[in-house]
C-alpha atoms as a printed R data frame, in Angstrom:
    type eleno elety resid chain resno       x       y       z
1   ATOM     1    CA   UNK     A     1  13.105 -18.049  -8.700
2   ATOM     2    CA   UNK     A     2  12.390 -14.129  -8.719
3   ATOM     3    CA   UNK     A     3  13.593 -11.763  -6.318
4   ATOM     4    CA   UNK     A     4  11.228  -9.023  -5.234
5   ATOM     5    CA   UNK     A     5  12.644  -6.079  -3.854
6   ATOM     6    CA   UNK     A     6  10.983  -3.294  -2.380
7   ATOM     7    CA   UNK     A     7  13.055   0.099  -0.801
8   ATOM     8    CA   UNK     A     8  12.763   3.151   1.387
9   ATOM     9    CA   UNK     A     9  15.421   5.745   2.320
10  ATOM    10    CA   UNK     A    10  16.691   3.347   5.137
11  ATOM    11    CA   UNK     A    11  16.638  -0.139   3.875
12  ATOM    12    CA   UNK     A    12  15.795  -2.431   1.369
13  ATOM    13    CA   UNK     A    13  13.802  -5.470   2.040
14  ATOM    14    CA   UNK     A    14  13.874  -8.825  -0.342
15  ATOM    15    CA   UNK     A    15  11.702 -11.513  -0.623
16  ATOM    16    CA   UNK     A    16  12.290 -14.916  -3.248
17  ATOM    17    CA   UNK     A    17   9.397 -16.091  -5.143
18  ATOM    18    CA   UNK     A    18   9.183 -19.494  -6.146
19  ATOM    19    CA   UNK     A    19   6.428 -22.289  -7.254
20  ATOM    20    CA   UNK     A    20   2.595 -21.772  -6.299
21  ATOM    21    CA   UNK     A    21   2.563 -22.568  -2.253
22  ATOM    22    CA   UNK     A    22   6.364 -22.352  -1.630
23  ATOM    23    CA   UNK     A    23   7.208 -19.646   1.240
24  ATOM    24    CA   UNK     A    24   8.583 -16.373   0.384
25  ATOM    25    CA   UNK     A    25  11.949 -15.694   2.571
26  ATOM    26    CA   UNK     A    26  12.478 -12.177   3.595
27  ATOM    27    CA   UNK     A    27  16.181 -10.530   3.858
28  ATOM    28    CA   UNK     A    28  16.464  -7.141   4.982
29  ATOM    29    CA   UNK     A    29  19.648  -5.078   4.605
30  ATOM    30    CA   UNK     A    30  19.488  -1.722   6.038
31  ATOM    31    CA   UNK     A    31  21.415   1.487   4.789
32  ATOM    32    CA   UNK     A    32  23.922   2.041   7.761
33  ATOM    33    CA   UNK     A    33  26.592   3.086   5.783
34  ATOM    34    CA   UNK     A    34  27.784   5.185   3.023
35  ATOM    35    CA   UNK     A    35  28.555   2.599   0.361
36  ATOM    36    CA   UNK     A    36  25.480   0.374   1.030
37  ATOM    37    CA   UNK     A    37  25.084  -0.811  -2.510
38  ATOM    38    CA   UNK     A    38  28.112  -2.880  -2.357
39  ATOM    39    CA   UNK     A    39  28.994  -3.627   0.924
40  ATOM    40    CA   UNK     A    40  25.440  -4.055   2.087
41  ATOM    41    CA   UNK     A    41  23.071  -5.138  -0.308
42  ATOM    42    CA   UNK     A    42  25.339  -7.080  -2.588
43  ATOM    43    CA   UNK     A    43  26.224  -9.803  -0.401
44  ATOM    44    CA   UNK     A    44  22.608 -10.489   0.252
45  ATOM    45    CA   UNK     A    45  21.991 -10.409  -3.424
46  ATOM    46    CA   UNK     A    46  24.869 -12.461  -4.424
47  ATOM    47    CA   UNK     A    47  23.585 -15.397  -1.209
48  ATOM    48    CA   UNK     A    48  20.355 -15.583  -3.137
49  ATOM    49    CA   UNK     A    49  21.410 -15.932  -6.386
50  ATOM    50    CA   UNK     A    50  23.987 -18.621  -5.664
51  ATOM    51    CA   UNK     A    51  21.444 -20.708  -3.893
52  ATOM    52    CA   UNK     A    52  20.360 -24.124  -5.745
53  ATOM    53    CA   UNK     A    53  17.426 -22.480  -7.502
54  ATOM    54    CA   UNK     A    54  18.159 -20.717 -10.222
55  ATOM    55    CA   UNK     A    55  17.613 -16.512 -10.220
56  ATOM    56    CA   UNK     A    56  15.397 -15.588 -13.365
57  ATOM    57    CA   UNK     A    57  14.216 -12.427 -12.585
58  ATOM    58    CA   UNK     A    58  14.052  -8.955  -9.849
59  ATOM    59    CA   UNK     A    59  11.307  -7.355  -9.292
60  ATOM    60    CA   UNK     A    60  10.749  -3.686  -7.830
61  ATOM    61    CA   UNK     A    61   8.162  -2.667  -6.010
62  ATOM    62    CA   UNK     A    62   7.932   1.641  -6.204
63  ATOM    63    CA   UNK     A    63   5.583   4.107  -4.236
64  ATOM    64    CA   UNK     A    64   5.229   6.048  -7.101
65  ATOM    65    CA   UNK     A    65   6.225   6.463 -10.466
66  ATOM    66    CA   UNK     A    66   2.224   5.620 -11.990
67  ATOM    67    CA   UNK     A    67   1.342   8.409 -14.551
68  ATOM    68    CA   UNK     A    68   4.945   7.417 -15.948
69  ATOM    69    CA   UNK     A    69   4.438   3.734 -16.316
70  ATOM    70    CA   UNK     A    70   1.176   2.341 -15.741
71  ATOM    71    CA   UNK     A    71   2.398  -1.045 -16.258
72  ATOM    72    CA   UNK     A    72   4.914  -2.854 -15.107
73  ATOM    73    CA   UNK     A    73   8.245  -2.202 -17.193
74  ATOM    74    CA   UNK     A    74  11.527  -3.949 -17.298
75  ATOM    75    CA   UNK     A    75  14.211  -1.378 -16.277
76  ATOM    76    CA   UNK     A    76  16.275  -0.165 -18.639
77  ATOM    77    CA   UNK     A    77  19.465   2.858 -18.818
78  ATOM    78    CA   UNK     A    78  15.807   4.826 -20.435
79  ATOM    79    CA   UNK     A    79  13.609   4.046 -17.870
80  ATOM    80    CA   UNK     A    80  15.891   5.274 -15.052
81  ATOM    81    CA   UNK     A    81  16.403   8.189 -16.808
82  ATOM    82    CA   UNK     A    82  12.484   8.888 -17.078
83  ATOM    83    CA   UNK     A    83  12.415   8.613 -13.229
84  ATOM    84    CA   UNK     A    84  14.551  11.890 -13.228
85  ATOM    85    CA   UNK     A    85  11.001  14.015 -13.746
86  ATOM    86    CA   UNK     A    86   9.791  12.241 -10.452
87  ATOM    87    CA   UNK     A    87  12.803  13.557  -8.710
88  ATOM    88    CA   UNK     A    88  11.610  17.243  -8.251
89  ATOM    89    CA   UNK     A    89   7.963  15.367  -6.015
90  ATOM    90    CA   UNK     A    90  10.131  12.648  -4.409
91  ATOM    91    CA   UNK     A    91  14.113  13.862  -4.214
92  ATOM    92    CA   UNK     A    92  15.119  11.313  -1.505
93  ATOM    93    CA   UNK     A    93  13.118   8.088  -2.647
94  ATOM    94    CA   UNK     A    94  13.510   8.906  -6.248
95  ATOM    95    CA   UNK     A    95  17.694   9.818  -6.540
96  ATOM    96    CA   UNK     A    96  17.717   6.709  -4.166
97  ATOM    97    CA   UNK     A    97  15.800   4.720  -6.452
98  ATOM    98    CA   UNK     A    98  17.792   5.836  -9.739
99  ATOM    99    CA   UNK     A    99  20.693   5.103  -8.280
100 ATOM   100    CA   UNK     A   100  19.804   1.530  -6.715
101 ATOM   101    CA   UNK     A   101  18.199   0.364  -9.887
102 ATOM   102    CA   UNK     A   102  21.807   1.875 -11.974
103 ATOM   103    CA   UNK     A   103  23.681  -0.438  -9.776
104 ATOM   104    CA   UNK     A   104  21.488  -3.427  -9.780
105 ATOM   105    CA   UNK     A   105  21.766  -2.725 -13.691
106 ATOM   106    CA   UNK     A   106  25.434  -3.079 -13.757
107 ATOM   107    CA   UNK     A   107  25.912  -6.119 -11.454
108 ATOM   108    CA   UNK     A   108  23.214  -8.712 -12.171
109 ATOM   109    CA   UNK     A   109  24.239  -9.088 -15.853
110 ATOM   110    CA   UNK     A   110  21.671 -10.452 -17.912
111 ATOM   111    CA   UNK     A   111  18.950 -11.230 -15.209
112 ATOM   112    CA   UNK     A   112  16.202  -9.020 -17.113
113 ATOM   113    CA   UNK     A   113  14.493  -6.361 -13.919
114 ATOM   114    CA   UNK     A   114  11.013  -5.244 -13.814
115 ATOM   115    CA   UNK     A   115   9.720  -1.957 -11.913
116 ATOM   116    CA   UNK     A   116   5.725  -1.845 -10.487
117 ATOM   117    CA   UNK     A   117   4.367   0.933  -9.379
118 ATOM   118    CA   UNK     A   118   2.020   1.017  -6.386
119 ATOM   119    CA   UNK     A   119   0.121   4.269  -7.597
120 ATOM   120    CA   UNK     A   120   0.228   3.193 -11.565
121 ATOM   121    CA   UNK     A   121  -3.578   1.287 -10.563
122 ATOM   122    CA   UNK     A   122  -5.052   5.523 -10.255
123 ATOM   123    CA   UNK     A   123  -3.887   6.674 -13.040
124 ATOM   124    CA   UNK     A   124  -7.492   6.080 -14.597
125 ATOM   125    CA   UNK     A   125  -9.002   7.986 -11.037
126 ATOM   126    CA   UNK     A   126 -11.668  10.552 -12.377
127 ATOM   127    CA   UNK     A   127 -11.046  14.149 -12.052
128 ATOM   128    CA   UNK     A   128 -13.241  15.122  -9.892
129 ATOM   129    CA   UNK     A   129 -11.592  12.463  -7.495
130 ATOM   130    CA   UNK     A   130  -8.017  13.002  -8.514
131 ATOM   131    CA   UNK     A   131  -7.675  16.957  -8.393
132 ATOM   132    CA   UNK     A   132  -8.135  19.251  -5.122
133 ATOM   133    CA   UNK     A   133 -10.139  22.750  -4.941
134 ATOM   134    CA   UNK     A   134  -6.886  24.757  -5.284
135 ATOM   135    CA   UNK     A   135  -6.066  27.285  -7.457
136 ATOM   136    CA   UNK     A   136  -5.438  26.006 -10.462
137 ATOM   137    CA   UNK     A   137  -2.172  26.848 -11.595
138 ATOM   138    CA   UNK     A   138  -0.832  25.523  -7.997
139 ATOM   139    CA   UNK     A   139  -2.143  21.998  -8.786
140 ATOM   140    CA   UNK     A   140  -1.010  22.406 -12.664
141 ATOM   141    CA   UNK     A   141   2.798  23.565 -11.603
142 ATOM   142    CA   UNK     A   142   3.602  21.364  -8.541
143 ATOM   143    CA   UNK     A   143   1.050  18.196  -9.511
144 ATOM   144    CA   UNK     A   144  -0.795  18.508  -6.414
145 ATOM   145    CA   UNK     A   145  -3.463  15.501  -7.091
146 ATOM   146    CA   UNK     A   146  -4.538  12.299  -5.377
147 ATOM   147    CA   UNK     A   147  -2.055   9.759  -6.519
148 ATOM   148    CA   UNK     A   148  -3.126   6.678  -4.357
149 ATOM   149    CA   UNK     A   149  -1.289   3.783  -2.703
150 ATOM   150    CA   UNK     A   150  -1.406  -0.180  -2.302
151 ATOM   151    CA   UNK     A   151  -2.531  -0.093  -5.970
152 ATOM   152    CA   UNK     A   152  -1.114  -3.971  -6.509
153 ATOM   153    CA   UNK     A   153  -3.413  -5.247  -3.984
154 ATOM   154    CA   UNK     A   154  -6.578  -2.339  -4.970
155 ATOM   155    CA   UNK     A   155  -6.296  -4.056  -8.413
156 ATOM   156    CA   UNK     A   156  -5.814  -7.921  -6.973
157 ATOM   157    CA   UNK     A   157  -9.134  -7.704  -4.836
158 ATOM   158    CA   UNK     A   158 -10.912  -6.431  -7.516
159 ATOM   159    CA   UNK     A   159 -10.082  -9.140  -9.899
160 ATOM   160    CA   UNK     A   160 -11.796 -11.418  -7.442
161 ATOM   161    CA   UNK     A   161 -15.615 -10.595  -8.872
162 ATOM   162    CA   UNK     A   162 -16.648 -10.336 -12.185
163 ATOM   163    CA   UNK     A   163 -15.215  -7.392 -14.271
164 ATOM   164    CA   UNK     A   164 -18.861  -5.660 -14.231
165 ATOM   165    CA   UNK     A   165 -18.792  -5.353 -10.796
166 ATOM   166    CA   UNK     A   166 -18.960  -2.351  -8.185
167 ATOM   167    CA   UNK     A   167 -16.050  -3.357  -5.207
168 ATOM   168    CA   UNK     A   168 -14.689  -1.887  -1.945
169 ATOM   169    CA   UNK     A   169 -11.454  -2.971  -1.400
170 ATOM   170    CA   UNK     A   170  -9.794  -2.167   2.316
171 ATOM   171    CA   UNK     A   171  -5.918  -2.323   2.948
172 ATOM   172    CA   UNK     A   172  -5.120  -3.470   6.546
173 ATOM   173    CA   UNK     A   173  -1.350  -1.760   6.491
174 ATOM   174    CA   UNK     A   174   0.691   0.694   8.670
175 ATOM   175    CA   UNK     A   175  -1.106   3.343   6.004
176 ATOM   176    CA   UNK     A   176  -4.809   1.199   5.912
177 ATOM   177    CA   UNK     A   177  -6.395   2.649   2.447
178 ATOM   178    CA   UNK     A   178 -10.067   2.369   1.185
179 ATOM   179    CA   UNK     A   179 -10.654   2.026  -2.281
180 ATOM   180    CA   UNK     A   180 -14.229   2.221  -4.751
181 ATOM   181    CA   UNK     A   181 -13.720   0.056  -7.517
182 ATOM   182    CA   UNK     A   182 -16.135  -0.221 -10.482
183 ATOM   183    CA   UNK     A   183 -15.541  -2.082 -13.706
184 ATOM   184    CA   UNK     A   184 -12.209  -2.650 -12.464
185 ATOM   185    CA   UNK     A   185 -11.085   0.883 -12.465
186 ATOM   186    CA   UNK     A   186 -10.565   3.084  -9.619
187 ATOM   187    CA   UNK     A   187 -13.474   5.616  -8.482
188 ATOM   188    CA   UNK     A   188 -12.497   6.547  -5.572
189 ATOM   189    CA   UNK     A   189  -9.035   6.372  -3.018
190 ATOM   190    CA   UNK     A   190  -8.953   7.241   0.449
191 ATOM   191    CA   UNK     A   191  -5.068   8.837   0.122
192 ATOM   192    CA   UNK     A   192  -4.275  11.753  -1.399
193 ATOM   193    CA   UNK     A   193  -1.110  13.234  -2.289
194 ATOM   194    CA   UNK     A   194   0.608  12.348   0.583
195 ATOM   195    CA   UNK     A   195  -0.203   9.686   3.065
196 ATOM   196    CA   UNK     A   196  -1.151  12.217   5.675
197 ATOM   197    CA   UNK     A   197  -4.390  12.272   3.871
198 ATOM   198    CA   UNK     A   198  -6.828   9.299   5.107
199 ATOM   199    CA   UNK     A   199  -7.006   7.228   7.641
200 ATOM   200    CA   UNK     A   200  -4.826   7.452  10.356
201 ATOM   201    CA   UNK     A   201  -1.867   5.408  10.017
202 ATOM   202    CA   UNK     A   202   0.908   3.486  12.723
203 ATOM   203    CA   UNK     A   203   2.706   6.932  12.549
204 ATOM   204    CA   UNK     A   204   0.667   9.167  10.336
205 ATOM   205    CA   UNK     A   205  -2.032  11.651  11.620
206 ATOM   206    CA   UNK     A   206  -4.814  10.775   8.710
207 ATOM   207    CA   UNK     A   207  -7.366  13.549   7.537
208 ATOM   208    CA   UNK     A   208  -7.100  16.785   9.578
209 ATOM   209    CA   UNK     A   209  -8.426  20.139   9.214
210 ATOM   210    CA   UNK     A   210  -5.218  22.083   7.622
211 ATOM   211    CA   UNK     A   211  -6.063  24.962   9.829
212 ATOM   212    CA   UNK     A   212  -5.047  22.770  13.096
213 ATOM   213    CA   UNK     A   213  -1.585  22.930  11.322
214 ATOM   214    CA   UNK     A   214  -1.224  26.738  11.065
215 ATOM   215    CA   UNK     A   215  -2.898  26.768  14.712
216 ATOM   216    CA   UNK     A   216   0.034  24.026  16.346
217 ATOM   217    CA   UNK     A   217   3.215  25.436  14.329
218 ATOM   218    CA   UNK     A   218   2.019  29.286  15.866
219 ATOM   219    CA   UNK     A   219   1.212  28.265  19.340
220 ATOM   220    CA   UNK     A   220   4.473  25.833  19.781
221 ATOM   221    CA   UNK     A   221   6.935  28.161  17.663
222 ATOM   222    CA   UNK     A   222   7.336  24.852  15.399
223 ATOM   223    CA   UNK     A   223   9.034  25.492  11.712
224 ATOM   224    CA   UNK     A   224   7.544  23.622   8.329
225 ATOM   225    CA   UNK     A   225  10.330  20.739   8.822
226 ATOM   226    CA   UNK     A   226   9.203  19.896  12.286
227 ATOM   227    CA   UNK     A   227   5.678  19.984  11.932
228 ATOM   228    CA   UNK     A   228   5.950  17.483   9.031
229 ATOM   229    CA   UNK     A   229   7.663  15.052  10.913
230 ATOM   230    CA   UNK     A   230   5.022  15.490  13.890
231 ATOM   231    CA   UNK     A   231   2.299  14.440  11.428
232 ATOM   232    CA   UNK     A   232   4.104  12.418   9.637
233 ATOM   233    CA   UNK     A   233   6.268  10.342  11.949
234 ATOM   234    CA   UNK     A   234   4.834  11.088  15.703
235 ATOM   235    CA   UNK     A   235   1.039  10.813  15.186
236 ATOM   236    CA   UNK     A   236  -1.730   8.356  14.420
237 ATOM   237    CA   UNK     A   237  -1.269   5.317  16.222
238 ATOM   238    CA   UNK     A   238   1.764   6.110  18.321
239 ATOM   239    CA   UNK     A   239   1.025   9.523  18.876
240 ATOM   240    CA   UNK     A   240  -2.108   8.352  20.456
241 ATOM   241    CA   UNK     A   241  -0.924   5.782  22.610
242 ATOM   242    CA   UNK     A   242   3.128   6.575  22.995
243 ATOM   243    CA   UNK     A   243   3.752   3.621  22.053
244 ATOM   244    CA   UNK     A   244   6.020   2.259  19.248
245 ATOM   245    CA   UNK     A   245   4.449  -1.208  18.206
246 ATOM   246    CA   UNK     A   246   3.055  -2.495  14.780
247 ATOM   247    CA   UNK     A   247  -1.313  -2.277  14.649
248 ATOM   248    CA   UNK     A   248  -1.467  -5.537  15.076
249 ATOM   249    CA   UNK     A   249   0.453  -5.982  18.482
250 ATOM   250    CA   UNK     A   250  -1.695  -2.833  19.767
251 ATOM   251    CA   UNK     A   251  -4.754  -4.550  18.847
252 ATOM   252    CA   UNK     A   252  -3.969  -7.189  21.779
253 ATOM   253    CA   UNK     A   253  -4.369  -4.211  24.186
254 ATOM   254    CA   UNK     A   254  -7.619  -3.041  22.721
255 ATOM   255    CA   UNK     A   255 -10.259  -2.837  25.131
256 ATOM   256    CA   UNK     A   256  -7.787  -3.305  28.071
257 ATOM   257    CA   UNK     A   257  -5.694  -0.232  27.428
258 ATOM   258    CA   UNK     A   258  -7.509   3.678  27.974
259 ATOM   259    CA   UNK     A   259  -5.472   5.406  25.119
260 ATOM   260    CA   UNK     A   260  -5.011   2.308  22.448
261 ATOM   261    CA   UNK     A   261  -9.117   1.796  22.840
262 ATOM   262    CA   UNK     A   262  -9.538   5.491  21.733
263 ATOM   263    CA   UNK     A   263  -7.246   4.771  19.046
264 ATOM   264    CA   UNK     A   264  -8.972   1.798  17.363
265 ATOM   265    CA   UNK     A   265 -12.212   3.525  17.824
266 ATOM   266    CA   UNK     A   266 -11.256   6.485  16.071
267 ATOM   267    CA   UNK     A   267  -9.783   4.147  13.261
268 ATOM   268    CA   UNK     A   268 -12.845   2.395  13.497
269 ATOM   269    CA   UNK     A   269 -14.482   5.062  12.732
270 ATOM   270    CA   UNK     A   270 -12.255   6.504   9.869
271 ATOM   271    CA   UNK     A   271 -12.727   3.138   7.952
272 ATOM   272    CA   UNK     A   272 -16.435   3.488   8.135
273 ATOM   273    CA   UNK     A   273 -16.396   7.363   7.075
274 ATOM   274    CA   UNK     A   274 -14.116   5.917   3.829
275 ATOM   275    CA   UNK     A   275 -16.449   3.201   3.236
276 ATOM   276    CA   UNK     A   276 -19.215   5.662   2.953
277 ATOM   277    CA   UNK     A   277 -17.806   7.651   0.670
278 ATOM   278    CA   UNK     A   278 -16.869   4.570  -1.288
279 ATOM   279    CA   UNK     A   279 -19.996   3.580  -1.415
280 ATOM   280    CA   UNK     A   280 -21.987   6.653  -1.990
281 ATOM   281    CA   UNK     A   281 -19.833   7.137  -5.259
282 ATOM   282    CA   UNK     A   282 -20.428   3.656  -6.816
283 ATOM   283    CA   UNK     A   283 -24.263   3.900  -5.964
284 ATOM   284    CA   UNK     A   284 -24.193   0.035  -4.922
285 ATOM   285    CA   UNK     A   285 -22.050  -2.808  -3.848
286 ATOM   286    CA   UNK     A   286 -21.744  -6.210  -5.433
287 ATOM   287    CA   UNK     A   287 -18.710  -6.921  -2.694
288 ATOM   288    CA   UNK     A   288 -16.085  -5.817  -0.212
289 ATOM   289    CA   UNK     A   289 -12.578  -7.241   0.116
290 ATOM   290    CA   UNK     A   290 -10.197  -7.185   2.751
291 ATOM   291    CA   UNK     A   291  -5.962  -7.466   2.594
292 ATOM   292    CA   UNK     A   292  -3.127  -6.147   3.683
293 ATOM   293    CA   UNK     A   293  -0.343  -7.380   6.268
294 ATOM   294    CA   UNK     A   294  -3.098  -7.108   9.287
295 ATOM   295    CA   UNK     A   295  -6.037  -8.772   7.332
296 ATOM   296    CA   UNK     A   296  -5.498 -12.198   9.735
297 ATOM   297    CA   UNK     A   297  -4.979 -10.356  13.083
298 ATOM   298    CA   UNK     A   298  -7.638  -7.644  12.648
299 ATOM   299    CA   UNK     A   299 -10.509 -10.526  11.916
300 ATOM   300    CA   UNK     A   300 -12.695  -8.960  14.740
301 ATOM   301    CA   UNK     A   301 -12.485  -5.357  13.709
302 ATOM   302    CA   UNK     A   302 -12.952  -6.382  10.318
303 ATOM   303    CA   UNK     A   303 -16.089  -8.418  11.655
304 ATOM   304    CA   UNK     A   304 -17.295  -4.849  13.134
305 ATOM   305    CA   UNK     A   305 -16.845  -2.831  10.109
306 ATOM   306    CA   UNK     A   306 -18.881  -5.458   7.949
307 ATOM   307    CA   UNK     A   307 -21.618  -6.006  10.692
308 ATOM   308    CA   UNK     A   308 -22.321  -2.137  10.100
309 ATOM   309    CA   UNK     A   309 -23.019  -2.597   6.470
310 ATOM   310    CA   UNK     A   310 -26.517  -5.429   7.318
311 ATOM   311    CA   UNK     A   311 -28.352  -2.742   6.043
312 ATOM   312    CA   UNK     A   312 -27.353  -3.286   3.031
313 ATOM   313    CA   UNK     A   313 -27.911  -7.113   3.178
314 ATOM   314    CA   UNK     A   314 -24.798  -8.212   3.691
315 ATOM   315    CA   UNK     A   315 -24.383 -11.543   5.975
316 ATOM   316    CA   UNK     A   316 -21.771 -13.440   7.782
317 ATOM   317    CA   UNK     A   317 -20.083 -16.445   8.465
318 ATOM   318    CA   UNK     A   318 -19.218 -16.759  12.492
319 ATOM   319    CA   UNK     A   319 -15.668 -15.985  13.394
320 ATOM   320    CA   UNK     A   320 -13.051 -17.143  13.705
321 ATOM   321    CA   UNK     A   321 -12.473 -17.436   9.667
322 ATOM   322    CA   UNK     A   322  -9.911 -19.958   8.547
323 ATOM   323    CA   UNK     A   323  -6.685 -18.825   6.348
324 ATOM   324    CA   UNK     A   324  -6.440 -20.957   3.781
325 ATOM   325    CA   UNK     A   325  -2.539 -20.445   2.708
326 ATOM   326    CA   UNK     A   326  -2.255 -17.028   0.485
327 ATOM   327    CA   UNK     A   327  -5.925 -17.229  -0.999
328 ATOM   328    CA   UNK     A   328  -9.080 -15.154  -0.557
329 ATOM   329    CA   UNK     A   329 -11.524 -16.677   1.817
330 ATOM   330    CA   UNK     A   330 -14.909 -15.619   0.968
331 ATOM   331    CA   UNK     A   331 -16.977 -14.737   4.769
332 ATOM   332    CA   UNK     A   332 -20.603 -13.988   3.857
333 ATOM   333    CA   UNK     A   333 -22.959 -16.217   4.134
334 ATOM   334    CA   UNK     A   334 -25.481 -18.228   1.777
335 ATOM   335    CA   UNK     A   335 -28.279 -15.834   2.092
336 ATOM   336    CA   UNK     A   336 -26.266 -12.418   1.867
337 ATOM   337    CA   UNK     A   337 -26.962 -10.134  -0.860
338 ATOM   338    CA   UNK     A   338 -23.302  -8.598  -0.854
339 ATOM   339    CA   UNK     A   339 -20.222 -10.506  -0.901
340 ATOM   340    CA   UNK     A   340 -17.243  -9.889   1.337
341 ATOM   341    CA   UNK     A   341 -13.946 -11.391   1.189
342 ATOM   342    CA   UNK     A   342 -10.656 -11.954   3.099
343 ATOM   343    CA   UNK     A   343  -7.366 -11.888   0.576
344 ATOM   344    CA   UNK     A   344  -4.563 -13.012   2.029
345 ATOM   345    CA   UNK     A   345  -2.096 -12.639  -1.286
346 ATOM   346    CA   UNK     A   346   0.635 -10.620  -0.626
347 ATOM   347    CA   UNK     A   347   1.969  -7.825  -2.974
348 ATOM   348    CA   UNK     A   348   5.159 -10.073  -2.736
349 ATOM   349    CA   UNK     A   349   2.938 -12.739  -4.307
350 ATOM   350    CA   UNK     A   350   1.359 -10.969  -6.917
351 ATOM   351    CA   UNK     A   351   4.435  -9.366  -8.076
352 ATOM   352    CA   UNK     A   352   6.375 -12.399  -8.484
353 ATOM   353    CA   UNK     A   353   3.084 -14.102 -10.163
354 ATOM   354    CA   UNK     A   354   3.036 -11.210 -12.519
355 ATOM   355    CA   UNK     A   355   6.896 -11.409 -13.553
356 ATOM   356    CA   UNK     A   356   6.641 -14.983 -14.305
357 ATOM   357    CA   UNK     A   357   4.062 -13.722 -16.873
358 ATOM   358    CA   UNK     A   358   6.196 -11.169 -18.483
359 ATOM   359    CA   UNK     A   359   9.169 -13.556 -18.655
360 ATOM   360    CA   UNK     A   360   6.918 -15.901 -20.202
361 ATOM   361    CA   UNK     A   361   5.322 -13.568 -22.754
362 ATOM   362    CA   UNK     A   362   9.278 -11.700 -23.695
């Protein structure tokens, strides 16, 4: 059995991995007080790894962290240290993270740990895509670039066609991302440096003109700090409707509700801007893949986004499309000339796939 751990600021979530079509269980301990690590997170550790099945591996999921190891690594007393460059981009995550990985270090013994990175899939992202038109020596001293997210599952979807092809590969999260993939590398990435760049998100405002920003914190009196949070924490989807519910519970109210309507159709329409430029950059599609945590309960807007793209030649199956446990359901139909695809693997899935594979190869 592997654990799979993935952390924010505020809590730490864990899932177990076990054989091919076994259920992952999910354990959340949240950072309430000041000595979490022990008298939070450790007693949910310690329940799993006393359970019948024995514990052969962790695995960490990180938001960044790429450029520094574009594989997965196990952790090691070296590799924390290296995360100490990351610190001056990410200082909350990243001290967290250095000092949650020291202490798993010390109490799990022998039980070898493995890091991924969800940006280390972009660190081959072309130049022209990766770098914005700043001055240079801003971009060169604070490492303003386009780092990506959802990486695991960019690189998973992709993996799905034949290594020559040309793939768009859409992530149905809180932060939805569009990726252009092309011989299996990364040509394009809807986020940028920071996930306000995009599509909107369940919190997160998505692209906006920057000049909106200086306009809002000048007419409200608002300082750097609170604006930040605005965009980060009080926009996209709850900012446009007030309300505090995942996508996929909004979605029920879509077409019955004024304000969540003119939410989805504005992420509608974001997708379908990101597709573009997806497309435009690889010059043609061989297929289109959908995942992400909303993949199932989004089916009809996902049905609308690919009945755009009929142009192209691309044909569908009738809803509703069947799940078929945690594997990609193919949705096009016989005569289409593009494929598209449903992939219901979870990043919880593919990691603990992948550290069975590094176990087996150490």
């Amino acid at each position: 059995m592997v654990i799979i751990i993935e952390h924010s600021i505020r809590e730490v979530t864990l899932w177990t991995h076990r054989a091919a079509g076994a259920p992952s269980v999910k354990k959340v301990a949240t950072m309430n007080t000041g000595d979490f690590l022990e008298t939070d997170l450790m007693p949910f550790i310690r329940t799993m790894c006393g359970e019948r099945e024995t514990v052969t591996a962790f695995a960490f999921c990180l938001v960044s962290g790429g450029d520094l190891f574009p594989k997965p690594v196990r952790i090691t007393r070296r590799a924390i240290d290296s995360l100490a460059r990351l610190a001056p981009l990410f200082p909350l995550y990243m001290n967290h993270t250095r000092a949650l990985f020291s202490f798993c270090l010390t109490q799990v013994g022998p039980i070898p740990m493995f890091m991924f990175s969800e940006t280390a899939f972009f660190k081959s992202l072309p130049d022209e895509e990766r770098y914005y038109a700043i001055p240079y020596e801003y971009s060169e001293a604070n490492r303003i670039k386009r780092w990506g997210y959802h990486g695991l599952l960019h690189e998973d979807s992709s993996a799905l066609f034949p290594e020559t092809s040309q793939v768009l590969s859409i992530v149905l999260d809180r932060q939805t991302t569009v990726c252009a993939i092309k011989n299996m590398t990364p040509r394009y990435i809807s986020m940028g440096y920071t996930p306000l760049e995009g599509i909107m998100g369940k919190t997160t405002c998505g692209d906006l003109d920057p000049g909106a920003v200086f306009y809002l914190m000048k007419a409200h009196n608002l300082s750097m700090y609170r604006i930040d949070d605005i965009l980060k924490n009080e926009s996209g989807f709850f900012g446009m409707t007030g309300r505090r519910a995942d996508i996929n519970e909004l979605y029920q109210l879509n077409g019955k509700d004024r304000k969540v309507t003119e939410a989805f159709n504005l992420y509608f329409n974001q997708i379908l801007q990101h597709t573009g430029e997806g497309m435009a950059l690889l010059g043609s599609l061989d297929g289109i893949v959908f995942s992400g945590r909303y993949v199932s309960d989004l089916q009809p807007l996902v049905f609308k986004v690919l009945k755009k793209l009929s142009f192209m030649g691309l044909y569908l199956r009738r809803l509703p499309w069947k799940k078929a446990g945690d594997r990609a359901v193919f949705v096009h139909g016989d005569t289409s000339r593009i494929k598209a695809c449903l992939n219901f693997r979870t990043k919880q899935r593919i990691m603990g796939e992948a550290t069975v594979e590094l176990l087996k190869r150490a």
